[in-house]
N, C-alpha and C positions, 0 to 999 in steps of 0.2 A: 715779799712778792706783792705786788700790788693788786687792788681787785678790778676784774675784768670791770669795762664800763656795758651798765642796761642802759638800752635807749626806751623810754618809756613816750610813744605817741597819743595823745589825746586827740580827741575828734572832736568838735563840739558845733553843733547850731542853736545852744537853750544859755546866752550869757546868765540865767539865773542857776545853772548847775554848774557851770563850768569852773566856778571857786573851789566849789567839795571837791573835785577830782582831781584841781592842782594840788589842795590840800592835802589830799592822800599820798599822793606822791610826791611831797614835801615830808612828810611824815613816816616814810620809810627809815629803818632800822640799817638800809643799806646805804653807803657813801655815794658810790660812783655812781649817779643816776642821770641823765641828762636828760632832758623833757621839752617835746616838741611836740608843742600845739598847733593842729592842723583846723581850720575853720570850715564850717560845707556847709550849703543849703535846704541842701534835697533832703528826703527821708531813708534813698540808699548809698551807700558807703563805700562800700570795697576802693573805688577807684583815687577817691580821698585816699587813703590809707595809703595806697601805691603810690603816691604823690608823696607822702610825708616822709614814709620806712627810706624811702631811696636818698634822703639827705642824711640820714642816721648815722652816727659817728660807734656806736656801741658795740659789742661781742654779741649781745643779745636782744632783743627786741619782744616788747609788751605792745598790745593794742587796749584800750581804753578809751570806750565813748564817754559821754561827758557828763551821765548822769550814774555810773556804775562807780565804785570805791575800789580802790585799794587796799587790804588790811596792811597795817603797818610793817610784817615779818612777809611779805608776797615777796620782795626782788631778793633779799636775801635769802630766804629757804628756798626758792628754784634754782638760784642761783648754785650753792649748793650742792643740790641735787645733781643738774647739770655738770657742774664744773669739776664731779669728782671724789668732791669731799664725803661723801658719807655712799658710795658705790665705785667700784672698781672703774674706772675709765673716764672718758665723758659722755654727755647726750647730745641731741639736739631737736627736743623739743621733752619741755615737765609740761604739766598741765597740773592744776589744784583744784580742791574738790571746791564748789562758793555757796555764798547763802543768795536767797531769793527776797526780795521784800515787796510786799504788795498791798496795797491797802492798810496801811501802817502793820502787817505779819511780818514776821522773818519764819523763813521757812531754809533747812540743812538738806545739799542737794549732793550726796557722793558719787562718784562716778565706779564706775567699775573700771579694778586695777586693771592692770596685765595688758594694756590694750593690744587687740589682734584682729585681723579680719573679719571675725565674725559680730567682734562687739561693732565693730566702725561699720558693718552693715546695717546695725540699729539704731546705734547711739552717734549723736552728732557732739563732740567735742567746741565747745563756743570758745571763739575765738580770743573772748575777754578773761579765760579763765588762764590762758597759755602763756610760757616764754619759749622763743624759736631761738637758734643760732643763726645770725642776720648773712653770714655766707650761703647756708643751708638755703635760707629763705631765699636768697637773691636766686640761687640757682634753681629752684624750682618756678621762678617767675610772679613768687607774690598773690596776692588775690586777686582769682577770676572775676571780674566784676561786672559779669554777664548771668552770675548766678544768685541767685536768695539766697539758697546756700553754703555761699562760697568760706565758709567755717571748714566747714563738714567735707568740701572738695578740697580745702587747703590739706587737711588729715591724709584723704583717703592718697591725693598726691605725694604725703611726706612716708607714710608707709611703704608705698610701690617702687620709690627713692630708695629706700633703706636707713630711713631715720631711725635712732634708737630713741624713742620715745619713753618717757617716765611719768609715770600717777605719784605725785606727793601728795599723801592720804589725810591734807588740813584743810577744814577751812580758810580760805585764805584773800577771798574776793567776796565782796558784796555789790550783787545784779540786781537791778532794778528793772520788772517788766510792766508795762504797763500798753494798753494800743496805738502810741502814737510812734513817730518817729526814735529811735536811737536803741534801747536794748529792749526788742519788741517782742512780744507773745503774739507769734503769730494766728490767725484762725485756721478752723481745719483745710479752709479750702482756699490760702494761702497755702499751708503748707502742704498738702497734695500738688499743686501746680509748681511748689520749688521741687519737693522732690521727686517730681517726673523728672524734673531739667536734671537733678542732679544723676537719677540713674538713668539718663538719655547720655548723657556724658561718660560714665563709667560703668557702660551694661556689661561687660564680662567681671568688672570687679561683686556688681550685687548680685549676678547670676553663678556666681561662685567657682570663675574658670580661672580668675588672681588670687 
């Protein structure tokens, strides 16, 4: 039986990052990888993205901006997860726990398992840690790219769906935050104004009536 194909999307505006993250996913542990580099200017994204996933040949779909890595075992062990092999059925959305680096630290960021409504009231699930099932994806329409953050909207949508969603408990992504453009730490009052937008959009899901 052969292995489903990941489509693995990169985003990139910084050509001085964009080697390491081809490199990452050259260096996957998994065969069928197909890797499509999407180019952008701007500092927000979503709509890039939506451009690129829609050529995608894959079963499954990764997002990767250009300065975040890959760990070698990421398409493989979701893969996995997903597809069956080590849980009863299949998914359609893993997520993995990743490290953070800043200021030359590396710092271990786990997520809470079990994800369910009340965690995805709090926690927003980053986009770069995920692999989706690219039909699932299609049919919920991809990223909102009207929102900051449309991570965290992409979730709260794939739940309301009835995506069977799965926490694979490794590290297995390494995020780079830093303030400028691509995998950003936002400030507080950035992210107060994304997530008004985001529960301006989904006010009976954070008023807890979904």
């Amino acid at each position: 039986m052969s292995e489903p194909r990941v489509s693995v999307i990169v985003l990139s505006h910084r050509p001085d990052q964009l080697p390491g993250a081809i490199a990452s996913v050259l260096a996957q542990t998994y065969s069928n990888v197909e890797l499509i580099v999407k180019h952008h200017a701007g500092e927000y994204y979503p709509e890039k993205f939506n451009e690129a996933w829609q050529g995608a040949s894959g079963k499954w779909l990764v997002f990767l901006p250009d300065d975040d890595r890959l760990g070698p075992t990421f398409v493989e062990t979701l893969v996995h997860f997903l597809d069956g092999y080590w849980f009863t059925g299949e998914g359609d959305m893993a997520y993995s726990d990743y490290y953070s680096e800043k200021h030359g630290y590396r710092f271990q960021f786990p997520f809470p398992p079990n994800l369910n409504t009340e965690i995805l009231r709090r926690y927003c699930i980053p986009h770069m840690t995920f692999m989706v099932r690219a039909e699932f994806w299609r049919d919920i329409g991809g990223w909102d790219g009207a929102l900051a953050y449309s991570d965290w909207d992409a979730s709260i949508r794939m739940m309301q769906e009835g995506a069977k969603i799965l926490h694979v408990p490794q590290f297995l992504y390494l995020r780079s935050v830093h303030g400028g453009a691509g995998s950003v730490l936002m400030d507080h009052e950035a992210h107060a104004t994304a997530l008004a937008q985001l529960k301006a959009k989904h006010a009976a899901f954070f008023a807890g009536a979904v």
